[in-house]
TORKOLVEX-93255 format. One line per 10 residues: their letters; for each residue x, y, z of N, C-alpha, C. Coordinates in Angstrom, 2 decimals, padded with zeros to 5 digits, m for minus. Each point is the difference from the previous one (the first is absolute). Example, Ala and Ser with C-alpha at 12.3 -4.5 7.8 and 13.67 -1.06 7.14 Angstrom:
BEGIN
AS) 013.19:m005.69:007.80:m000.89:001.19:000.00:000.90:001.20:000.00; m000.35:001.05:m000.72:000.82:001.19:000.06:m000.77:001.09:000.73;
// end
This chain:
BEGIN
XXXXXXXXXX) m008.99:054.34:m006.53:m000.87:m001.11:000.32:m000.09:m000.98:m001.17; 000.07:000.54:m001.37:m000.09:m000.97:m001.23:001.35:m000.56:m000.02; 000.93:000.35:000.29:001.34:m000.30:m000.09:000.11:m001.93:000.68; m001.08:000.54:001.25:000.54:m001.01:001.37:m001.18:m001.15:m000.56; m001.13:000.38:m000.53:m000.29:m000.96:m000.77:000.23:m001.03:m001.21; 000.49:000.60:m000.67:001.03:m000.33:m001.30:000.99:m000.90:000.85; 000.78:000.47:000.95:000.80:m001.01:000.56:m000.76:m001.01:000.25; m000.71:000.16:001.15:m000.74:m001.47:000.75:m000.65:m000.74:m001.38; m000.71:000.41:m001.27:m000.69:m000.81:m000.57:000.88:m000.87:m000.78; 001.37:000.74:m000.41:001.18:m000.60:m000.74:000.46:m000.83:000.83;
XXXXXXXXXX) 000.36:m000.09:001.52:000.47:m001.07:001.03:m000.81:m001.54:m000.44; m001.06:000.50:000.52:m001.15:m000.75:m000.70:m000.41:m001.11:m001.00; 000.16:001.02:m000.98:000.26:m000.72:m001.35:001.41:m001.16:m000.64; 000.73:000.93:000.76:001.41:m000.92:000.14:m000.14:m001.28:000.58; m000.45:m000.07:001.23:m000.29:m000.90:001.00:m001.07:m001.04:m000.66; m000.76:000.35:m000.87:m000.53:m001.03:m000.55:000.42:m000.22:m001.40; 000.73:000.71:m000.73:000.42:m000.97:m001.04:001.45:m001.03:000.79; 000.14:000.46:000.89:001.75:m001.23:000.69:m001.18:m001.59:000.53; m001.02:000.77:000.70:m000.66:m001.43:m000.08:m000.60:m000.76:m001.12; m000.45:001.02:m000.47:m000.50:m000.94:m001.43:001.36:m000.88:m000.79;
XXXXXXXXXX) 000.96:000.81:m000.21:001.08:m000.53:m000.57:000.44:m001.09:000.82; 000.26:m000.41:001.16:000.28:m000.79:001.04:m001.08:m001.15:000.22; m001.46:000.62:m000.99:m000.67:m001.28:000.11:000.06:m000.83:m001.57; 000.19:000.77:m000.33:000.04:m000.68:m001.08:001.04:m000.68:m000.74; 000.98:000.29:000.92:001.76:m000.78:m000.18:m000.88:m001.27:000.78; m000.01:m000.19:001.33:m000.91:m001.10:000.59:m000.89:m000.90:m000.74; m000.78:000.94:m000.73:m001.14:m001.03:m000.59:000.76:m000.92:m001.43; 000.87:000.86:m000.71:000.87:m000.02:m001.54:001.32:m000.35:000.19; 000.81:m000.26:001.47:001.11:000.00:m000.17:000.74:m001.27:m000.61; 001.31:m000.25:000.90:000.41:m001.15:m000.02:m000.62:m001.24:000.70;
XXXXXXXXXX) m001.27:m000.34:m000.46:m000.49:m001.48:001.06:000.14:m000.89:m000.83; 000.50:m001.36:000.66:m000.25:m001.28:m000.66:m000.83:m000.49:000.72; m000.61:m000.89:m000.88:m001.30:m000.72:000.46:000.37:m001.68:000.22; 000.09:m000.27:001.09:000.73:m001.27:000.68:m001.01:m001.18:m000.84; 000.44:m001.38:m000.01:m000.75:m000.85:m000.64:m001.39:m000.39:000.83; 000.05:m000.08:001.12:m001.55:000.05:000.46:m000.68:001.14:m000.36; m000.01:001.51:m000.17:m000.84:000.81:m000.01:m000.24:m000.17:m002.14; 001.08:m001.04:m000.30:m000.83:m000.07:m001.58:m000.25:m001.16:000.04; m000.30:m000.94:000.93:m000.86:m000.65:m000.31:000.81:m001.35:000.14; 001.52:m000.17:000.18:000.90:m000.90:m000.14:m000.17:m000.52:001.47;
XXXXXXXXXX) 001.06:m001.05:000.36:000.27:m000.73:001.52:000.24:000.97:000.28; m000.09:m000.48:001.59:000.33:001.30:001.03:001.33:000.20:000.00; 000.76:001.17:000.20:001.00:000.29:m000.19:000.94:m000.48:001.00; m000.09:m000.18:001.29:000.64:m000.19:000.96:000.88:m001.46:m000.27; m000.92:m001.05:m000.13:000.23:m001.03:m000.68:000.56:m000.53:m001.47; m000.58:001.16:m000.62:000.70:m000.22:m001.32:001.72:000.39:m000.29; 000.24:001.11:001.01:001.24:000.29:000.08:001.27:m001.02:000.37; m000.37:m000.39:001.21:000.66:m000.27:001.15:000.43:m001.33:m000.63; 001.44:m000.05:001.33:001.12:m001.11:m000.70:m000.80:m000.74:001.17; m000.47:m000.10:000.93:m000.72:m000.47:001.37:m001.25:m000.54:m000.63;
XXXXXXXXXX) m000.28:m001.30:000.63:m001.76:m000.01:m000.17:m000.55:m000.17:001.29; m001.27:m000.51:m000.16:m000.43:m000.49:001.58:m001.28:m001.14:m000.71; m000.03:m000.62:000.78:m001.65:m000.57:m000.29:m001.04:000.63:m000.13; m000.18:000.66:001.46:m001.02:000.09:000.24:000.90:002.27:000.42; m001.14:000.73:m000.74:000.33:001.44:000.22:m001.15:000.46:000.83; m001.30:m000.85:000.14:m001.00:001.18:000.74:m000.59:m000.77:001.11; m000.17:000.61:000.96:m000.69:m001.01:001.53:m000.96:000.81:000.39; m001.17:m000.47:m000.02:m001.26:000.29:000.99:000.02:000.04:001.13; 000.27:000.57:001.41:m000.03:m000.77:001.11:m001.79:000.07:000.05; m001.10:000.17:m000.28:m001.17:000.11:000.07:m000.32:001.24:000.93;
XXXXXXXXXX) m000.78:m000.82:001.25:m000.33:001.28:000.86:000.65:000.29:001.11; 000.84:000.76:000.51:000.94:m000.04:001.09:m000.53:000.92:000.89; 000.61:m000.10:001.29:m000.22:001.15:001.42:000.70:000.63:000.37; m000.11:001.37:000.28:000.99:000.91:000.33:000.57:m000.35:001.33; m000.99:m000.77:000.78:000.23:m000.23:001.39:000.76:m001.39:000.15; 000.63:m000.62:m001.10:000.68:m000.71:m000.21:001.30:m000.09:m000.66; 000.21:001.27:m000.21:001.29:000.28:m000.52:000.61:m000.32:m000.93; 001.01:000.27:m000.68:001.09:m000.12:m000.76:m000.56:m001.48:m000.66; m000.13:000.17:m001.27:000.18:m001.45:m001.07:001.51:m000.43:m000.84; 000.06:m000.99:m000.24:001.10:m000.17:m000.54:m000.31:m000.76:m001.02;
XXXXXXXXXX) 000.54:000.18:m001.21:000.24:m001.08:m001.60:001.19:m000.22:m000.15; 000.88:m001.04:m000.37:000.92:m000.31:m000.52:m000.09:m000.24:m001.52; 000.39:000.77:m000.77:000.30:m000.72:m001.02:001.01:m000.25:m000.73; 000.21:m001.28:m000.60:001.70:m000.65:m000.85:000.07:000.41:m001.00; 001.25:001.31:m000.32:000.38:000.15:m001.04:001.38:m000.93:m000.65; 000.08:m000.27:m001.07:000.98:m000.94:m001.08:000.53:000.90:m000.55; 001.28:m000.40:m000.53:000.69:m000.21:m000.85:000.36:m000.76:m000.86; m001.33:000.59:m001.39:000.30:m001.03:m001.02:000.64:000.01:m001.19; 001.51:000.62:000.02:000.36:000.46:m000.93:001.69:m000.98:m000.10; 000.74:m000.27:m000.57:001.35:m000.62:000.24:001.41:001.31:000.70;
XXXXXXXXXX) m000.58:001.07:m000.21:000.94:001.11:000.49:m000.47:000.28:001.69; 000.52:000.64:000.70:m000.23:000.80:001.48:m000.73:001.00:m000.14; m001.16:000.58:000.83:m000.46:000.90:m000.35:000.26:000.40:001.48; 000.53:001.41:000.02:000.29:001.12:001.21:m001.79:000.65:000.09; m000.62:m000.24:001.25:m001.25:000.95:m000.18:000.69:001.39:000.98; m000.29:000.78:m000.45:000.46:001.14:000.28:m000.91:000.97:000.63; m001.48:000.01:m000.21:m000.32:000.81:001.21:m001.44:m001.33:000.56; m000.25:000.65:000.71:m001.58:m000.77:001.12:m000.77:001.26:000.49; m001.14:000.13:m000.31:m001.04:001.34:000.21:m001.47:m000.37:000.23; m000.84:000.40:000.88:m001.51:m000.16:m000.26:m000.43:001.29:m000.10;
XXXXXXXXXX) m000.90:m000.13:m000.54:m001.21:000.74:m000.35:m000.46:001.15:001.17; m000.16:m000.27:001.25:m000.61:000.49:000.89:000.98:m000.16:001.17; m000.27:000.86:001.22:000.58:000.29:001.31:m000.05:m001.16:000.79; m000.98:m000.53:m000.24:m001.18:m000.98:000.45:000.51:m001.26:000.03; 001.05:m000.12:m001.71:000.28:m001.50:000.22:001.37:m000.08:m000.07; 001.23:m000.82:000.40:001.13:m000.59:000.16:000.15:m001.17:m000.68; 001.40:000.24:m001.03:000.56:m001.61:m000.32:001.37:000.22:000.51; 000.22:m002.06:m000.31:001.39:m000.18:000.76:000.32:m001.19:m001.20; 001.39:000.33:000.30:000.18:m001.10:m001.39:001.08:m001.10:001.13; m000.91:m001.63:000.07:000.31:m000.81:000.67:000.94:m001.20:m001.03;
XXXXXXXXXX) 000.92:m000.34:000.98:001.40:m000.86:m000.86:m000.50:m001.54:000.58; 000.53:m001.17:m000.88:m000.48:m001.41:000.28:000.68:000.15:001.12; 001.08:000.49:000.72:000.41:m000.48:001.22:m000.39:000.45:001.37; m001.27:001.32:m000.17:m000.84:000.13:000.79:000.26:001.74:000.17; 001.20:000.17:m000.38:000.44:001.77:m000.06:m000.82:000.55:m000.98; m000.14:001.41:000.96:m000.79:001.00:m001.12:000.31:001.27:000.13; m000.14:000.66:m001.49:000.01:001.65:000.16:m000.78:000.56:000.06; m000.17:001.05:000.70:m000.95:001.00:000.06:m000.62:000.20:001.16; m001.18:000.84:000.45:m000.56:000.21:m000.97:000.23:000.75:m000.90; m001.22:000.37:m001.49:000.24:000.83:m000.71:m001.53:000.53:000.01;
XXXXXXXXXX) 000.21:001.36:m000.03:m001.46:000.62:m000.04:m000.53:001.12:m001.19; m000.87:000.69:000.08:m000.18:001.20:m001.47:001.03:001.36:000.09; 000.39:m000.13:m000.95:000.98:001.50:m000.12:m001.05:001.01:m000.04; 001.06:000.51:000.95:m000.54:001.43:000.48:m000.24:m000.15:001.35; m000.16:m000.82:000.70:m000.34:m000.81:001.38:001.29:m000.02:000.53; 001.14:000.56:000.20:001.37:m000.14:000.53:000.76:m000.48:m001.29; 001.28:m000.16:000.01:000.60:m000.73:m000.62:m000.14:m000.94:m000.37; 000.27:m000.52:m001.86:m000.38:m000.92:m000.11:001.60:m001.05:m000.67; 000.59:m001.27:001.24:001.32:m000.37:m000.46:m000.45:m001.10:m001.19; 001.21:000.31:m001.07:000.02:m001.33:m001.08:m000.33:m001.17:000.61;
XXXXXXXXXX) m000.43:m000.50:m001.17:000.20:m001.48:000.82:001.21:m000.46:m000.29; 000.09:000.07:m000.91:001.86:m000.93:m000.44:m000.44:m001.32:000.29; m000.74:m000.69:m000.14:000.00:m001.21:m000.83:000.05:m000.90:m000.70; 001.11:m000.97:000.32:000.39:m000.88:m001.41:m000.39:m001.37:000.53; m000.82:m000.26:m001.47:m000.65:m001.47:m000.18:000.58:m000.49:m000.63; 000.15:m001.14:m000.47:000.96:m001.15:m000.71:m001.00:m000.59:m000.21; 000.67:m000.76:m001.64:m001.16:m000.34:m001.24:m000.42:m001.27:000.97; m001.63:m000.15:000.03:m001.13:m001.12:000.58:m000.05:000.37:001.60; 000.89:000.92:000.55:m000.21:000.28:001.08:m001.23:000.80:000.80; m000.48:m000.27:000.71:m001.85:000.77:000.47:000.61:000.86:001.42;
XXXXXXXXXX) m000.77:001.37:000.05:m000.36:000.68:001.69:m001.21:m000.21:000.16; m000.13:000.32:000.81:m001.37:000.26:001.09:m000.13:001.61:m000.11; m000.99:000.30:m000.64:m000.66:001.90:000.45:m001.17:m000.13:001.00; 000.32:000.14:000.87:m000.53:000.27:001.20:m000.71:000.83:m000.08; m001.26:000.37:m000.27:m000.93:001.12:000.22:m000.88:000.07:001.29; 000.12:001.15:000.48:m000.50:000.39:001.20:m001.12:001.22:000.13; m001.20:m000.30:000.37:m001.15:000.95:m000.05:m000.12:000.42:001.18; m000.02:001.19:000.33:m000.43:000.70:001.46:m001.78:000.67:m000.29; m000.96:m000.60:000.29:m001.10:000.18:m000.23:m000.57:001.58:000.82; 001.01:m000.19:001.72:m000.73:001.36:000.69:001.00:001.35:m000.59;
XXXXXXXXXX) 001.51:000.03:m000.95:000.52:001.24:m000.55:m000.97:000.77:m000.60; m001.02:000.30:m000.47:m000.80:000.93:000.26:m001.09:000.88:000.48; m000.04:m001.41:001.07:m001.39:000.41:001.02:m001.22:m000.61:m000.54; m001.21:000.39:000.16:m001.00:m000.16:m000.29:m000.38:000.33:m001.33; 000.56:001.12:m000.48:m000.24:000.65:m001.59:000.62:m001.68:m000.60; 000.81:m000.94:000.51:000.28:m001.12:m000.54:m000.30:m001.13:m000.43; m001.72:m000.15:000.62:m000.96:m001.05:m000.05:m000.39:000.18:m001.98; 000.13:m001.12:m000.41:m001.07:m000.18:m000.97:001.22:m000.98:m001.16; m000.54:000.29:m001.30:000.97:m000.58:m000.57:001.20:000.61:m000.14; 001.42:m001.17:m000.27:000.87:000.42:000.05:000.83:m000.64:m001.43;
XXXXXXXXXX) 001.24:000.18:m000.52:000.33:000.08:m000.87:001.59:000.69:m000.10; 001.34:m000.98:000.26:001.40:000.23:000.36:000.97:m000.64:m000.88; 000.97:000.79:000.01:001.12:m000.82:m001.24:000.90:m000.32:001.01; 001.16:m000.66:m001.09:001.47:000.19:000.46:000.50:m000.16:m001.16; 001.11:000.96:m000.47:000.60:m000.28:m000.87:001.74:m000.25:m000.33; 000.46:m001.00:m000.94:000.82:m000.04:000.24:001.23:000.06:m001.12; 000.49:000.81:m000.44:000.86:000.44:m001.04:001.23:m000.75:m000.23; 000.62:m000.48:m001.14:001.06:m000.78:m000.07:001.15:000.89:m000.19; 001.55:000.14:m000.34:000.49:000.67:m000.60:m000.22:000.39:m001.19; m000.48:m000.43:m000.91:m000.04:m000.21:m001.03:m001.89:001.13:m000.77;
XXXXXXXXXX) m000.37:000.40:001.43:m000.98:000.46:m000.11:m001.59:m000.86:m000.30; 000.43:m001.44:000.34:m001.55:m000.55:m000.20:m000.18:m000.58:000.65; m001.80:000.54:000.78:m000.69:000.08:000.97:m000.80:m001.31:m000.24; m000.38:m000.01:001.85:m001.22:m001.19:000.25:m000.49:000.47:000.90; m001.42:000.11:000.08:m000.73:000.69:000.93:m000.79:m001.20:000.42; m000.35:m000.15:001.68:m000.47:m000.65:000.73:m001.23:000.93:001.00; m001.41:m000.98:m000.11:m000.91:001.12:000.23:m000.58:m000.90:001.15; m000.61:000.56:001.21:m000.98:m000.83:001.14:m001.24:001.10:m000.19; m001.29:m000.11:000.33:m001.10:000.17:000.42:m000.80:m000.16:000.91; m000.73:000.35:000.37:m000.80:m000.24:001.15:m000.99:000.94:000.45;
XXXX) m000.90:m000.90:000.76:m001.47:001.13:000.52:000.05:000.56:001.83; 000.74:000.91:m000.21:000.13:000.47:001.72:m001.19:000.44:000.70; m000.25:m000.71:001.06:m001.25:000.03:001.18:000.87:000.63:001.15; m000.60:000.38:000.83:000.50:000.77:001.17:000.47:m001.21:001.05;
// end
């Protein structure tokens, strides 16, 4: 009987020094601390070969019983080289972008990984050239638990690895 205890208390003990060790790689490990969380521009923007004017939209107070909202917003190219954007992602289930061309063609949609497949975008902009990111809010994708404030990205990665994040908001009523 002391034997089978000795085991289980050693299981035990094991089992919590792998978490402790596992938390404390987490808390001590390899993190960098992005320039917004020290205090710098936001990172999304500070990266990115892309700008936009305008990155955040209020729609104010919206209705579920009114469905689907839409933002457009114009991303640039303000750089003298091409920038390939390479992926398109939001935040949530909830919301959809599409990346719209001056001649009225568009890709996507693109939605949150992990949500099905998520295809590249393979996008190439040419220097002063602008898209359209199409953002799309589905207010009833989570039912009723969905009313209140809300708060959605989209993000969009260059080859080159620098991001621009595009955010909508809004107050969902039934």
């Amino acid at each position: 009987m002391k034997q089978k205890l000795y085991i289980i208390s050693g299981a035990f003990a094991l089992i919590a020094i792998l978490f402790g060790l596992g938390y404390m790689n987490r808390s001590t490990g390899d993190r960098t601390t992005s320039a917004f969380e020290a205090g710098g521009s936001h990172p999304a923007q500070a990266e990115s070969s892309l700008t936009a004017s305008e990155t955040v939209y209020d729609f104010g107070i919206i209705s579920m019983k009114n469905g689907d909202v839409t933002k457009d917003f114009t991303v640039t190219n303000a750089t003298d080289k091409e920038v390939r954007l390479k992926t398109l992602v939001t935040s949530c289930m909830c919301t959809r972008a599409s990346i719209v061309r001056a001649d009225g063609t568009s890709k996507g949609p693109f939605g949150m990984p992990g949500m099905g497949s998520v295809p590249p975008a393979n996008e190439s902009i040419a220097p002063g050239e602008s898209r359209v990111i199409r953002v799309v809010y589905d207010p009833n994708a989570h039912g009723p638990a969905g009313v209140g404030q809300i708060d959605r990205f989209a993000y969009l990665e260059d080859e080159n690895g620098g991001k621009l994040q595009l955010e909508i908001k809004a107050l969902v009523q039934p």
